[in-house]
N, C-alpha and C positions, 0 to 999 in steps of 0.2 A: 303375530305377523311374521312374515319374513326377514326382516332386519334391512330388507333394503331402502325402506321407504327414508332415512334419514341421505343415502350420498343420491335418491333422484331426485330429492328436495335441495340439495346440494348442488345439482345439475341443474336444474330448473331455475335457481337462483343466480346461473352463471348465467343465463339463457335470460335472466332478466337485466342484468348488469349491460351484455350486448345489446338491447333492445333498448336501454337507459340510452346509450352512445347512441344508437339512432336515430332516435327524438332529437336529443340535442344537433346532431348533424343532418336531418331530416330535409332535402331539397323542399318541401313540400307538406300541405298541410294532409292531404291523404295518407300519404308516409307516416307524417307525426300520428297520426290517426290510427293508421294499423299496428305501429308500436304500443301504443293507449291501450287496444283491444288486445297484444298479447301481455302487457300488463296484468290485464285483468284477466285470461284463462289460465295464463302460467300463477298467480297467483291466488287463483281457485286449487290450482292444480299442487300446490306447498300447501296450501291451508289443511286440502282434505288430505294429504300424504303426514303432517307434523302431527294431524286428528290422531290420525289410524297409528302414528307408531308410540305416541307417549299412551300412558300408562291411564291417564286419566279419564275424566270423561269427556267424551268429544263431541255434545251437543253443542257448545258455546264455538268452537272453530267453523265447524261445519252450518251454524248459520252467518257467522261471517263470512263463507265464502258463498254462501248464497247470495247474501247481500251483493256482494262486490260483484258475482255475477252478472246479474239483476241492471245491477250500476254501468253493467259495460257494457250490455245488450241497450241499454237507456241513450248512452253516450252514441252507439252508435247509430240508431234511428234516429238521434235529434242533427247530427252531423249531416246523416244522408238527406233528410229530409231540405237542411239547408244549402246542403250544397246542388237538388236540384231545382230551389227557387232562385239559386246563382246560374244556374244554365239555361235554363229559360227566360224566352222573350218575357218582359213586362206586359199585360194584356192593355189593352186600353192606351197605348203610345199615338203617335202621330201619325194621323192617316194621310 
């Protein structure tokens, strides 16, 4: 490899650190939500970057970052899903 993949794994990790502080100071549970979601790509995104520069073998990273993928595409269908039976009328209310 190129030797870079260790300082964008390094950046990426700073870029999670900011997105840490977000959540916690998050006005908003969509907020806290988009930070969750960059969670989990920037942290697909060090998984498969730490794979490719050690030396070893990188099947066992690289299905953890499928996993966690998987995990943050899941999180966010069940979010959306709830947050638009929060926006809609209840059917069957008082006529």
């Amino acid at each position: 490899m190129t030797g870079l993949e260790l300082p964008i794994a390094l950046f990426l990790l700073a870029n999670l650190a900011a997105s840490l502080w977000r959540v916690l100071r998050g006005p908003g549970d969509a907020n806290r939500l988009l930070a969750a979601l960059l969670f989990g790509s920037t942290g697909v995104g060090v998984l498969v970057l730490l794979a490719f520069a050690g030396e070893r073998a990188v099947t066992p990273l690289l299905d953890v970052a499928l996993t966690l993928a998987l995990l943050a595409a899941i999180t966010a269908i069940a979010f959306a899903q709830r947050a638009w039976r929060r926006a809609t009328p209840a059917e069957g209310g008082d006529d």
